[in-house]
C-alpha positions as CSV (number, residue, x, y, z in Angstrom):
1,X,-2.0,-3.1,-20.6
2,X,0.3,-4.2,-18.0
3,X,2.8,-1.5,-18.9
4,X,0.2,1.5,-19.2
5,X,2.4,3.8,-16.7
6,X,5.5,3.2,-17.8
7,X,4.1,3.7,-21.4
8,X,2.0,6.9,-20.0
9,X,5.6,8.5,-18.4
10,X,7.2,8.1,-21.5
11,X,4.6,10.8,-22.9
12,X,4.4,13.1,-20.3
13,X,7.6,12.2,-18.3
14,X,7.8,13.4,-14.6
15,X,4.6,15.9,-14.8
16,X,2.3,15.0,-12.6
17,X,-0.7,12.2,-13.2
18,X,-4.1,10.5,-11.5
19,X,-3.2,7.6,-10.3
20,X,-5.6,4.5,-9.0
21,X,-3.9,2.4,-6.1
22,X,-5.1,-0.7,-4.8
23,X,-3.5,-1.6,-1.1
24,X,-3.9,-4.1,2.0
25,X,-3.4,-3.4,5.3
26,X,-2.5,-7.1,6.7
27,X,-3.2,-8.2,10.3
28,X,-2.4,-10.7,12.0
29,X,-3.4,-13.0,14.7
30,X,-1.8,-10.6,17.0
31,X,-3.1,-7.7,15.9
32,X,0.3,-6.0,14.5
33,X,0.3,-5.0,10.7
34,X,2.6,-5.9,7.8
35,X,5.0,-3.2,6.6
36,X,7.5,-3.3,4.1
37,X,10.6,-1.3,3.9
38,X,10.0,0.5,0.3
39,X,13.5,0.2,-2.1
40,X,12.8,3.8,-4.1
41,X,12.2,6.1,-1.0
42,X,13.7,4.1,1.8
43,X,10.6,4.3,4.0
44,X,8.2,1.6,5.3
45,X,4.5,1.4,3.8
46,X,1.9,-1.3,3.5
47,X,2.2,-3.4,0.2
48,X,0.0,-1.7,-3.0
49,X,0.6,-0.7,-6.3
50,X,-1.6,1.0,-9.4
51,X,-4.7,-0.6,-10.7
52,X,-4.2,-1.6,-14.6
53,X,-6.7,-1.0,-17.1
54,X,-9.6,-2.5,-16.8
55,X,-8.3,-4.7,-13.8
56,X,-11.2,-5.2,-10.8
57,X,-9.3,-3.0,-7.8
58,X,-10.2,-5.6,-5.4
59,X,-8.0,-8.3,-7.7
60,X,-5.0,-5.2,-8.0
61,X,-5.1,-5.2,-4.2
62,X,-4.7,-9.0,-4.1
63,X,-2.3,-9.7,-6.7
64,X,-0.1,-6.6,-5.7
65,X,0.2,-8.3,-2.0
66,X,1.0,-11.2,-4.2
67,X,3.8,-10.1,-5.7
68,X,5.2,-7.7,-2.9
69,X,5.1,-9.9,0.1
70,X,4.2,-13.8,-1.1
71,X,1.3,-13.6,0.9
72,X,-2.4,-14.8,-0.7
73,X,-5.1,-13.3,0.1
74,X,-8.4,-15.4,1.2
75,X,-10.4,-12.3,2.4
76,X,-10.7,-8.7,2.0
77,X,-12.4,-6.3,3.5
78,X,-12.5,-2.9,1.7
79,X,-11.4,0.2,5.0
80,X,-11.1,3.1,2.7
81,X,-10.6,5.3,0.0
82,X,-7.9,8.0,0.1
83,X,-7.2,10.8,-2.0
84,X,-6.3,14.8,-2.0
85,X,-3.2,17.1,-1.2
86,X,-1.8,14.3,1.4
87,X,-2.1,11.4,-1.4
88,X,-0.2,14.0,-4.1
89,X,3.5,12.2,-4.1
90,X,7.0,12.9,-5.8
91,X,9.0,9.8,-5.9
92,X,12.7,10.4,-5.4
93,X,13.7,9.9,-9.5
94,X,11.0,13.1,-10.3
95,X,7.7,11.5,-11.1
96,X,4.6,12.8,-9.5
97,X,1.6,11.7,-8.7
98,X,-2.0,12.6,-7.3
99,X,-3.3,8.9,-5.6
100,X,-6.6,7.5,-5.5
101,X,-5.6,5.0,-3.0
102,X,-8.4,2.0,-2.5
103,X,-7.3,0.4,0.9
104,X,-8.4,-3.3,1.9
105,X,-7.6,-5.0,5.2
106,X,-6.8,-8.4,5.2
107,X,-6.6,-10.6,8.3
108,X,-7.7,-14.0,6.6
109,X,-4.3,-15.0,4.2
110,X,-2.0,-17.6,3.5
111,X,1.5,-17.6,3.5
112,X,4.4,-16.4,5.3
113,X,6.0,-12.3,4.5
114,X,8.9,-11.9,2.7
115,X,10.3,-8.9,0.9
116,X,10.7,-9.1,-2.8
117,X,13.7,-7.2,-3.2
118,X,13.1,-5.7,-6.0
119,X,10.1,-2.9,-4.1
120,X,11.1,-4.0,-0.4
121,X,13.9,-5.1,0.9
122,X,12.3,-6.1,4.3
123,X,8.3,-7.0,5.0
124,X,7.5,-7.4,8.9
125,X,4.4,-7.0,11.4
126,X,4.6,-4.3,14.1
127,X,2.3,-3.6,17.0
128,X,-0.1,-0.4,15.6
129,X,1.7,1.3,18.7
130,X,5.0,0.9,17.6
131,X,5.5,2.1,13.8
132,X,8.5,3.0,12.3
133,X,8.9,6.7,12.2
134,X,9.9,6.6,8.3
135,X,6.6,5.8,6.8
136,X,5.8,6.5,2.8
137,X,4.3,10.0,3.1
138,X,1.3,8.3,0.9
139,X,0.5,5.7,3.4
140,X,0.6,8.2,6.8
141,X,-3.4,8.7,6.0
142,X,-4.7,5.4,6.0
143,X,-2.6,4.1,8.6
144,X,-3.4,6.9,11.1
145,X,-7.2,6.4,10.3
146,X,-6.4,2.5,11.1
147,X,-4.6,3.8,14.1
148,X,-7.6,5.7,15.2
149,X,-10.0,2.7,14.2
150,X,-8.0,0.6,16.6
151,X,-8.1,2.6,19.3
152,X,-11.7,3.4,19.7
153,X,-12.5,-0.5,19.3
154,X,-10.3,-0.7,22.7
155,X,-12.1,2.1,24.2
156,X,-15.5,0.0,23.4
């Protein structure tokens, strides 16, 4: 069912649906995270994508870095779930969604980020401390919760 949104929109076009997202904050050695600069909104996010039916989230999250960056995945660990009004998204061509957005972080991988160029058409790490300012409304939640994670772990 590797089409089942594309199918779904074409029954109930633009209106808004539930959607389950798997995504992976990567880290590395340096501590900066991977960001990729989004092709349908313009704006920089961490790489993710929906769950499809009957797919194991954990395997969404890895095969969606997979596909989006080039990088493979050795470990994840799960951060968080996000969801509610700051999740609820409209995509530039109309369609809406409310996101149920599993989040993973990944510091143990393989491979070296690329964009794909078909959903990014750049991938690279920045410091925590020096984001973009255009960052995919959906992903503003988890990062600023990563933000916060970070700097109490300094504070420690």
């Amino acid at each position: 069912m590797k089409d089942y949104l594309k199918n779904l929109r074409k029954l109930v076009g633009h209106m808004p649906i539930l959607v389950c997202g798997a995504s992976v904050i990567v880290e590395n050695e340096k501590g900066e995270i991977l960001l990729q600069l989004r092709t349908d909104n313009n704006c920089w996010g961490y790489p993710g994508g929906s769950v499809d039916i009957n797919e194991v989230v954990e395997d969404a999250a890895k095969r969606e870095l997979f596909e989006e960056t080039g990088i493979v995945a050795n470990h994840l660990e799960l951060f968080g779930v996000f969801s509610g009004k700051e999740l609820y998204y409209i995509y530039p061509h109309g369609d809406e969604i409310s996101n149920v957005d599993v989040v993973y972080i990944c510091k143990d991988y393989q491979g070296e980020a690329r964009a794909d160029l078909v959903e990014s058409s750049d991938a690279r790490f920045f410091p925590i401390d020096k984001l973009p300012d255009n960052i995919s409304p959906p992903c503003v939640p988890a990062l600023m919760k990563y933000k916060e994670r970070g700097s109490a772990a300094s504070r420690s």
